[in-house]
PDB file of N, CA, C and O in Angstrom, chain B, residues numbered from 101:
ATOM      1  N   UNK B 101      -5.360 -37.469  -7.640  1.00  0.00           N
ATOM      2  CA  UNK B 101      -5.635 -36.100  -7.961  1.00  0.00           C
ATOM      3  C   UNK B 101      -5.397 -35.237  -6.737  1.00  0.00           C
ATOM      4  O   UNK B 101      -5.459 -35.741  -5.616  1.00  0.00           O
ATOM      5  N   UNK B 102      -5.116 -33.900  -6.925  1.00  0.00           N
ATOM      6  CA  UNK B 102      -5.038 -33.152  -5.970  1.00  0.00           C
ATOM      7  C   UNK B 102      -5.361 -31.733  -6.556  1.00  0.00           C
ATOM      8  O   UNK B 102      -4.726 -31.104  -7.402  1.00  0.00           O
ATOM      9  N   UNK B 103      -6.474 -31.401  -5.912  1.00  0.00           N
ATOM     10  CA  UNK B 103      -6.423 -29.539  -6.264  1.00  0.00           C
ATOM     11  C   UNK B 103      -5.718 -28.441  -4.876  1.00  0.00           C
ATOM     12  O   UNK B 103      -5.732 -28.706  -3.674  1.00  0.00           O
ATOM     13  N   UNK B 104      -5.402 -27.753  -5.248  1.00  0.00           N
ATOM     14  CA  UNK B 104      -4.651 -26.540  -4.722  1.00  0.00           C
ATOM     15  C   UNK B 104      -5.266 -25.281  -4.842  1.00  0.00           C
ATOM     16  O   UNK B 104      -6.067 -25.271  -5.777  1.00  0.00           O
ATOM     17  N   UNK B 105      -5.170 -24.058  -4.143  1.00  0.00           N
ATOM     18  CA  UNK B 105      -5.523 -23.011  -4.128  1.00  0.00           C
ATOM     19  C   UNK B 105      -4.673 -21.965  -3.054  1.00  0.00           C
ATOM     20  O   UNK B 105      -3.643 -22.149  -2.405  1.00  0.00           O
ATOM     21  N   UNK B 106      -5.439 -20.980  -3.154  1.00  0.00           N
ATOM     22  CA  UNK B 106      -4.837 -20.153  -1.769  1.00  0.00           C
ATOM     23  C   UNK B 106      -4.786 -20.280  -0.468  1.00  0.00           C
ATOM     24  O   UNK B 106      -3.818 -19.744   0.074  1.00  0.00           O
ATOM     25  N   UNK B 107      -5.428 -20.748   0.098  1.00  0.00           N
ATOM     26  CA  UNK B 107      -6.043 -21.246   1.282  1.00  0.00           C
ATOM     27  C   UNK B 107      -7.307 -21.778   1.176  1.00  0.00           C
ATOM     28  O   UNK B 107      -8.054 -21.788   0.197  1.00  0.00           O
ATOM     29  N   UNK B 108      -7.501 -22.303   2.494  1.00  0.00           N
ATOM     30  CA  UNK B 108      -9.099 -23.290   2.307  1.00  0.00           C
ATOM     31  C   UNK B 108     -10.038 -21.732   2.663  1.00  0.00           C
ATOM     32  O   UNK B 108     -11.224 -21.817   2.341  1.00  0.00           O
ATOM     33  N   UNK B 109      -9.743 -20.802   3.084  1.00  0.00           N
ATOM     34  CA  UNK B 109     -11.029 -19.900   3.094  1.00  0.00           C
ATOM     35  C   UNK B 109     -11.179 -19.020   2.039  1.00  0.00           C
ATOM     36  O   UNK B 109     -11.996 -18.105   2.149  1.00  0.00           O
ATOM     37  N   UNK B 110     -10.409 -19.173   0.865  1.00  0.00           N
ATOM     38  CA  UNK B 110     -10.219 -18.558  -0.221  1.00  0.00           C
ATOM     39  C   UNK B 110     -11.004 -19.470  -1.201  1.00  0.00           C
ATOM     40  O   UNK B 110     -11.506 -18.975  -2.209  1.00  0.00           O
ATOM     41  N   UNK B 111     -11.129 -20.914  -0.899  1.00  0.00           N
ATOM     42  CA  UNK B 111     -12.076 -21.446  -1.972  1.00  0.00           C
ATOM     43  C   UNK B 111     -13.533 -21.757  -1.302  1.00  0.00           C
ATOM     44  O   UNK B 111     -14.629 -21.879  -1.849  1.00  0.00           O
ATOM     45  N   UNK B 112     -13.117 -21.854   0.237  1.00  0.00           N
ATOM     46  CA  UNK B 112     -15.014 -22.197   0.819  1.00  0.00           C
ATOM     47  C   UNK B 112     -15.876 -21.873   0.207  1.00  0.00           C
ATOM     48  O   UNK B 112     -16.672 -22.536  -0.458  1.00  0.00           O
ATOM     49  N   UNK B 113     -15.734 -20.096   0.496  1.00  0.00           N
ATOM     50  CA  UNK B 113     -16.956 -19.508   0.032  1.00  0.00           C
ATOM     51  C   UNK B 113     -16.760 -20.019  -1.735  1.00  0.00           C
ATOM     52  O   UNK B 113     -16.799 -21.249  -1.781  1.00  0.00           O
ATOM     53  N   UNK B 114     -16.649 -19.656  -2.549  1.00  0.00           N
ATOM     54  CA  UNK B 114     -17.133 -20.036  -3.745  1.00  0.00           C
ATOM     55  C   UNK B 114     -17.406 -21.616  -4.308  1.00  0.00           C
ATOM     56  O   UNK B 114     -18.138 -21.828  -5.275  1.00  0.00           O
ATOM     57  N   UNK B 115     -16.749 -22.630  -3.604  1.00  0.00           N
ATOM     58  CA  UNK B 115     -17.105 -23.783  -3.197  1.00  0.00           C
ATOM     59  C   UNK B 115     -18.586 -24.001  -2.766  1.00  0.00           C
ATOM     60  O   UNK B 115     -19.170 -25.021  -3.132  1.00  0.00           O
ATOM     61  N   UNK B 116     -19.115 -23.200  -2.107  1.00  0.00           N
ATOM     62  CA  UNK B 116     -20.783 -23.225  -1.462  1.00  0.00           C
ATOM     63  C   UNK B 116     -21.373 -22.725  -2.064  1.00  0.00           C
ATOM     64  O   UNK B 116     -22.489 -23.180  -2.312  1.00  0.00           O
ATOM     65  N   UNK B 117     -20.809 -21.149  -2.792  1.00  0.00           N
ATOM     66  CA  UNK B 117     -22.149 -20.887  -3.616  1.00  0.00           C
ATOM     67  C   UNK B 117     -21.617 -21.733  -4.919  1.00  0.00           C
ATOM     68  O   UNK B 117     -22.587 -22.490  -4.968  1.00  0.00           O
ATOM     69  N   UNK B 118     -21.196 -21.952  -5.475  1.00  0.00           N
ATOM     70  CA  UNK B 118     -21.391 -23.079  -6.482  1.00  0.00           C
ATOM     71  C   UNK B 118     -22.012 -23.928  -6.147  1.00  0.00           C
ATOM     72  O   UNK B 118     -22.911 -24.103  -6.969  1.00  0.00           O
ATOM     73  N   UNK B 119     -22.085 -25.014  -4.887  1.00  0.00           N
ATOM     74  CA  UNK B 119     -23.209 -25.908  -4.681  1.00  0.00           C
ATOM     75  C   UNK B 119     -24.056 -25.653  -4.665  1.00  0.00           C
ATOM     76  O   UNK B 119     -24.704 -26.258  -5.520  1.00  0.00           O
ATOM     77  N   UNK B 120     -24.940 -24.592  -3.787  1.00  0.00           N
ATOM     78  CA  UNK B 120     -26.187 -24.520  -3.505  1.00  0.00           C
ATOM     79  C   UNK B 120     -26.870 -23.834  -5.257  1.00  0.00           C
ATOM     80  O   UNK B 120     -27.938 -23.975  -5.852  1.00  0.00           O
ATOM     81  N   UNK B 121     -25.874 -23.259  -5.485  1.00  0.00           N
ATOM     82  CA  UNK B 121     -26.351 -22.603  -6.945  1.00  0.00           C
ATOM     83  C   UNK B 121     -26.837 -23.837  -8.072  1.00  0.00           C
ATOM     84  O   UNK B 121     -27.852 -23.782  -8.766  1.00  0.00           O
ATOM     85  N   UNK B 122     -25.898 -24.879  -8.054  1.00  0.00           N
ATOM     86  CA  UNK B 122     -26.466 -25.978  -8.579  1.00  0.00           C
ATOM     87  C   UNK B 122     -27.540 -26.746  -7.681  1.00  0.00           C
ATOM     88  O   UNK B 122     -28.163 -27.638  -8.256  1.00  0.00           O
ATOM     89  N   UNK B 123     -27.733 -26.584  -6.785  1.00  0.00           N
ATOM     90  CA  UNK B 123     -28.338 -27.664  -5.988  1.00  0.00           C
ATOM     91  C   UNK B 123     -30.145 -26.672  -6.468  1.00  0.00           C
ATOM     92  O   UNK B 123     -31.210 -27.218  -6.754  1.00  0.00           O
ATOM     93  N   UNK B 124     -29.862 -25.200  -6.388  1.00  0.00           N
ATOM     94  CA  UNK B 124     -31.081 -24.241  -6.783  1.00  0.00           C
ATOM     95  C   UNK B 124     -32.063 -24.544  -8.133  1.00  0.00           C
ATOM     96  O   UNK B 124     -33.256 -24.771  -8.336  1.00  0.00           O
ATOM     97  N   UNK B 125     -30.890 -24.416  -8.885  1.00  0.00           N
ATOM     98  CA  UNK B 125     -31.273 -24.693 -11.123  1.00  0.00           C
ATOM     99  C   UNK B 125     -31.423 -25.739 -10.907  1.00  0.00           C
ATOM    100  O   UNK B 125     -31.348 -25.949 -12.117  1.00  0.00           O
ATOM    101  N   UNK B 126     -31.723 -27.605 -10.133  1.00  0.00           N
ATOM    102  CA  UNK B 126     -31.941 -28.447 -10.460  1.00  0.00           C
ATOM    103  C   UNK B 126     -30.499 -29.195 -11.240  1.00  0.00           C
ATOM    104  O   UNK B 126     -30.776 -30.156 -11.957  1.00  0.00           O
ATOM    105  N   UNK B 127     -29.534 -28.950 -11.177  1.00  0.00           N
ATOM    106  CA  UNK B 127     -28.185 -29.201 -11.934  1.00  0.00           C
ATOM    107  C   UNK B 127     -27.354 -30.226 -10.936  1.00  0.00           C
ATOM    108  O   UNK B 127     -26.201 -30.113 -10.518  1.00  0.00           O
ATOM    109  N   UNK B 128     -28.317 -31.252 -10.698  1.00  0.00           N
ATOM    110  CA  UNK B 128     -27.522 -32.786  -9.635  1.00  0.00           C
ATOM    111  C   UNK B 128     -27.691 -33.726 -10.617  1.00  0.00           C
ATOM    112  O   UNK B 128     -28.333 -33.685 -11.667  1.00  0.00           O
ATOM    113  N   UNK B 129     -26.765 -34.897  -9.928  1.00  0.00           N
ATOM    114  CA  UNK B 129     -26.900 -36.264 -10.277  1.00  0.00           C
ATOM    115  C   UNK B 129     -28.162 -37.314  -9.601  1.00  0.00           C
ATOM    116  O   UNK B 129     -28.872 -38.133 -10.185  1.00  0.00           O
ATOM    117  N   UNK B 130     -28.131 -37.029  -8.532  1.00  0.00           N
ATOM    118  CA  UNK B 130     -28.648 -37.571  -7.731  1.00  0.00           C
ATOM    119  C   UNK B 130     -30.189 -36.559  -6.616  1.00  0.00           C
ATOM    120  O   UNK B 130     -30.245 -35.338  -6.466  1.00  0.00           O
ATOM    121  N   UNK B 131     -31.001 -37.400  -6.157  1.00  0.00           N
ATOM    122  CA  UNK B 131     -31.724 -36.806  -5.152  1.00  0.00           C
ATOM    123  C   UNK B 131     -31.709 -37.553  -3.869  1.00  0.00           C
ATOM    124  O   UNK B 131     -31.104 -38.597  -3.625  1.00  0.00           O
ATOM    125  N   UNK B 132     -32.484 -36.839  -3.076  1.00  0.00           N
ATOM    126  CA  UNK B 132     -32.183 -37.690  -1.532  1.00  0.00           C
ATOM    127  C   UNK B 132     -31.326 -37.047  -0.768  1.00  0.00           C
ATOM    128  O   UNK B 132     -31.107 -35.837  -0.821  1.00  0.00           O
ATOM    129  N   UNK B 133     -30.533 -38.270   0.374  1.00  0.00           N
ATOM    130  CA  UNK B 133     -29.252 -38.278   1.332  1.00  0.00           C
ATOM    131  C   UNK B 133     -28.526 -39.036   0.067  1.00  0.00           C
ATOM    132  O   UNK B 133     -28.772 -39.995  -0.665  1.00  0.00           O
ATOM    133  N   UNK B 134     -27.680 -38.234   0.201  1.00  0.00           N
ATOM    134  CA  UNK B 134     -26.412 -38.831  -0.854  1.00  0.00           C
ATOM    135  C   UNK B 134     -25.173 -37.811  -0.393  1.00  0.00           C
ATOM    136  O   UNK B 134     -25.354 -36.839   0.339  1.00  0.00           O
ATOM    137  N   UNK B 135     -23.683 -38.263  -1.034  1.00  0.00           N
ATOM    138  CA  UNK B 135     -22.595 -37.560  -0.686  1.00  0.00           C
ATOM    139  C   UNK B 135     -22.396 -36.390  -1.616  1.00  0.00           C
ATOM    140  O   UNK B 135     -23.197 -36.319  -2.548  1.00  0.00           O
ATOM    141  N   UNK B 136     -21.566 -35.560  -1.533  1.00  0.00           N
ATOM    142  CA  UNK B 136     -21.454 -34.335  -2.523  1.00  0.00           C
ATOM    143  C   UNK B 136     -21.013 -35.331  -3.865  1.00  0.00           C
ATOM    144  O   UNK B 136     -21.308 -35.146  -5.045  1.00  0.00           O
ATOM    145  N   UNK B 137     -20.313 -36.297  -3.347  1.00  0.00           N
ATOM    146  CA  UNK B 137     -19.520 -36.681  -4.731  1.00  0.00           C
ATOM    147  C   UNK B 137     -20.479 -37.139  -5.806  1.00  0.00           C
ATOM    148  O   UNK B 137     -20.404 -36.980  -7.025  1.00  0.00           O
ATOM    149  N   UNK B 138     -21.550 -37.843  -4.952  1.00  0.00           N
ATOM    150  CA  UNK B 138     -22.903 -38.719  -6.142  1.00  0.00           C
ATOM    151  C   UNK B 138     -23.657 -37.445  -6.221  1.00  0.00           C
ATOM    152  O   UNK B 138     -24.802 -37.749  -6.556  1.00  0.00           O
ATOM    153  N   UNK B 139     -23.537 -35.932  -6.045  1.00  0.00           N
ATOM    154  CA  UNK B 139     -24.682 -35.171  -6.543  1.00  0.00           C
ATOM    155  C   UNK B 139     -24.179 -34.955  -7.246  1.00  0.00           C
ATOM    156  O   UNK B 139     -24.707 -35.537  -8.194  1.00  0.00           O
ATOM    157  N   UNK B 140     -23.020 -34.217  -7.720  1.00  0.00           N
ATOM    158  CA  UNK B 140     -22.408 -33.210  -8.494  1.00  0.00           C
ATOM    159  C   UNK B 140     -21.716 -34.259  -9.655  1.00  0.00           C
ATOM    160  O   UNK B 140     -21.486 -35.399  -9.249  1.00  0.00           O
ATOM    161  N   UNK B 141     -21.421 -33.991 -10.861  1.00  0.00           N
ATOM    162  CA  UNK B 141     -20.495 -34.511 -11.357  1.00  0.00           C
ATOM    163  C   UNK B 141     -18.949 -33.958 -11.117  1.00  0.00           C
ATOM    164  O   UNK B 141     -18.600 -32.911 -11.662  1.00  0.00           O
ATOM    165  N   UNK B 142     -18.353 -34.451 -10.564  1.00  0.00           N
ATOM    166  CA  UNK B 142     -16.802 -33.996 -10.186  1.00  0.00           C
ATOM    167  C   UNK B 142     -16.018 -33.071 -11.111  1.00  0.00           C
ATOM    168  O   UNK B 142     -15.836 -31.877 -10.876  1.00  0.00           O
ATOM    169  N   UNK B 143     -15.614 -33.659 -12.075  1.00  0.00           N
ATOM    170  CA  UNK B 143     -14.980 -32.857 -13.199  1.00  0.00           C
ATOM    171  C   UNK B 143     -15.679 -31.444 -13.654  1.00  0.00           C
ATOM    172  O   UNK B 143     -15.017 -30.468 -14.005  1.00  0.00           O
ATOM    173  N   UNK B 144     -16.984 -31.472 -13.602  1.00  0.00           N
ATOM    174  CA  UNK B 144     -17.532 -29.905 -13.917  1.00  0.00           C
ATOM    175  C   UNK B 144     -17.630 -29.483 -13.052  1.00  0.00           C
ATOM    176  O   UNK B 144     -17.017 -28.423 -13.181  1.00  0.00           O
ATOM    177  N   UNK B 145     -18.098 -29.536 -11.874  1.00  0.00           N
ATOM    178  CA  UNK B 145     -17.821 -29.003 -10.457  1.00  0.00           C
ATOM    179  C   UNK B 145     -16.704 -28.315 -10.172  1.00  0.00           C
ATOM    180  O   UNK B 145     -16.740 -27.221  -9.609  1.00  0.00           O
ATOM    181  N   UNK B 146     -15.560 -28.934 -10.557  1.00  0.00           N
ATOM    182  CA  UNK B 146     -14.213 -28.551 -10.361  1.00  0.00           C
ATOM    183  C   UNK B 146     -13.771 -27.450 -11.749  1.00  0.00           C
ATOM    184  O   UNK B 146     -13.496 -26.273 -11.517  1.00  0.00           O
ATOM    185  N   UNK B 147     -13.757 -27.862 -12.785  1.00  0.00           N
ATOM    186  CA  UNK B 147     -13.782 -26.602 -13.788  1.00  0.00           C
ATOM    187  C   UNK B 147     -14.835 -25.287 -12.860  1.00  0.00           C
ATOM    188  O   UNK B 147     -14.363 -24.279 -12.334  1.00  0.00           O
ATOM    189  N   UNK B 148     -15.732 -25.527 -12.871  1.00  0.00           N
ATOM    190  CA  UNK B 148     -16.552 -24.040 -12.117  1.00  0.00           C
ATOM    191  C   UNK B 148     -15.646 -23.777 -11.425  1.00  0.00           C
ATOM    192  O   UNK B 148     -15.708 -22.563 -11.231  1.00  0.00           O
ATOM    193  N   UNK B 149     -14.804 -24.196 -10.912  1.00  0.00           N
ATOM    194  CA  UNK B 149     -14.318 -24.085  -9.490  1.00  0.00           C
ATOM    195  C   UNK B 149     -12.245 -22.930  -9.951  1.00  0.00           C
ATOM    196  O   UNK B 149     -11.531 -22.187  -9.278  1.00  0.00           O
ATOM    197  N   UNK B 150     -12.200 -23.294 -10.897  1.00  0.00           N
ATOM    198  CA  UNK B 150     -11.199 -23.451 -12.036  1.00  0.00           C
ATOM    199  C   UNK B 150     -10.181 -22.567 -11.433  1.00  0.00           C
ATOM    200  O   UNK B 150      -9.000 -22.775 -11.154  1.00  0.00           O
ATOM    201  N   UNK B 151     -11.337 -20.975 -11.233  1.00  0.00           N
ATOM    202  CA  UNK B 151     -10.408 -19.686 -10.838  1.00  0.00           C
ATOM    203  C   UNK B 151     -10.165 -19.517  -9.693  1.00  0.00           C
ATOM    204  O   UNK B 151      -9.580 -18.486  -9.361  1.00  0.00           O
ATOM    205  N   UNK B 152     -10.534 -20.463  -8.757  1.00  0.00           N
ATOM    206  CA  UNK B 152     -10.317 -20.374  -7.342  1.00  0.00           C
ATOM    207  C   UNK B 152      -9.161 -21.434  -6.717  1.00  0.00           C
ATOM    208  O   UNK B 152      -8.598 -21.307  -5.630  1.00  0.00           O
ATOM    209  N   UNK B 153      -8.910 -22.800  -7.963  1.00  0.00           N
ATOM    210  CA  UNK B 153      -7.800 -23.802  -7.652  1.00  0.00           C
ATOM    211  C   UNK B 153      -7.628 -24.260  -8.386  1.00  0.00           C
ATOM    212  O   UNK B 153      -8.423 -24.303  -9.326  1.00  0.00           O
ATOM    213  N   UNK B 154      -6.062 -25.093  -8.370  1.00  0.00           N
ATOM    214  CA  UNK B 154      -5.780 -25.494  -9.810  1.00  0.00           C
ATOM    215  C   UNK B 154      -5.667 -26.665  -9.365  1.00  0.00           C
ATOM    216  O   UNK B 154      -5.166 -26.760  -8.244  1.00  0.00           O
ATOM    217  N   UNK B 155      -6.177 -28.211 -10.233  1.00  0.00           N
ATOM    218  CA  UNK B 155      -6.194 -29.520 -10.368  1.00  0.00           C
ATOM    219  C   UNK B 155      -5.147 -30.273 -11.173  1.00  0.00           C
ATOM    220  O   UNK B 155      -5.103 -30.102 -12.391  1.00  0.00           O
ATOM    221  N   UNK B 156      -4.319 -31.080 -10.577  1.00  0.00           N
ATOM    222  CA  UNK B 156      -3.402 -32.004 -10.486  1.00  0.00           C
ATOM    223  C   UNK B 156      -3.797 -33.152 -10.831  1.00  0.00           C
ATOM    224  O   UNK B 156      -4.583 -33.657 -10.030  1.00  0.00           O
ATOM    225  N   UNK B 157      -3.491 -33.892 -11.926  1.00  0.00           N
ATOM    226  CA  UNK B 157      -4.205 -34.943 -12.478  1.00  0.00           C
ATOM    227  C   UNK B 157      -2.820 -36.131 -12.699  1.00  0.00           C
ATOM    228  O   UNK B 157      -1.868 -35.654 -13.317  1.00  0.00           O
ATOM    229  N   UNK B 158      -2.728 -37.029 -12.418  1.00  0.00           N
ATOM    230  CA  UNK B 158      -0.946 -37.750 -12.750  1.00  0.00           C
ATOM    231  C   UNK B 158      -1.653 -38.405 -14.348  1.00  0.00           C
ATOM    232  O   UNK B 158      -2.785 -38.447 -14.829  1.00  0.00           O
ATOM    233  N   UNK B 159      -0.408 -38.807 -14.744  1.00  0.00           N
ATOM    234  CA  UNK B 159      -0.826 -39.498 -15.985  1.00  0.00           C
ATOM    235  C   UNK B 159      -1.170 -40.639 -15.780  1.00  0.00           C
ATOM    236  O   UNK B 159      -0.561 -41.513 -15.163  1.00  0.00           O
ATOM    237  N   UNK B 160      -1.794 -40.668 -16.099  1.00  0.00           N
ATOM    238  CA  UNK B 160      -2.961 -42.091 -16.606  1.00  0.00           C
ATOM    239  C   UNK B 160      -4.141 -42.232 -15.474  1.00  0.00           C
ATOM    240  O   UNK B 160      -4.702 -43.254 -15.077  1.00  0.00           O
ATOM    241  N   UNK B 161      -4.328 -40.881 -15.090  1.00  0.00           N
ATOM    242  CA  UNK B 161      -4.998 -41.257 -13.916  1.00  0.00           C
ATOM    243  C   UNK B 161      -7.333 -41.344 -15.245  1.00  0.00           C
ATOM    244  O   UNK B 161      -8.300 -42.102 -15.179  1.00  0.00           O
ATOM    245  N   UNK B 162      -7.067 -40.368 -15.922  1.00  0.00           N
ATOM    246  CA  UNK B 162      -7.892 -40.303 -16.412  1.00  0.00           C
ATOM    247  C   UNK B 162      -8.302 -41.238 -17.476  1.00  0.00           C
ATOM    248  O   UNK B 162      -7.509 -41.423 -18.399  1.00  0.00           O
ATOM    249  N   UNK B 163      -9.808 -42.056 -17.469  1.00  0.00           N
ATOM    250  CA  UNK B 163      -9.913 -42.898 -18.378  1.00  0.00           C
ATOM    251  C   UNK B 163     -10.808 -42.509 -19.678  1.00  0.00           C
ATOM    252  O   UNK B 163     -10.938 -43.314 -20.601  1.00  0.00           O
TER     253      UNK B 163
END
């Protein structure tokens, strides 16, 4: 997979407040020390993320 956008300071900021915004409403996978990847579910993370970069998926990558 690969997502794309405008630049990396064009998605930071909305990249962070999307986390902390979920991390606020209780909207994780996980609690504790853990990585972004085990809090968030990836795929909805990245849709939120939708208007700021576009995601590259090859075929058959999805099961």
């Amino acid at each position: 997979m690969a997502a794309t956008g405008q630049d990396i300071y064009a998605i930071s900021a909305p990249l962070a407040v999307e986390a902390v915004d979920r991390l606020l409403t209780g909207r994780t996978r996980a609690t504790g020390v853990v990585s972004a990847g085990a809090v968030f579910d990836a795929p909805n993370f990245l849709n939120a993320l939708s208007a700021h970069l576009t995601l590259h998926v090859p075929a058959g990558a999805r099961s």
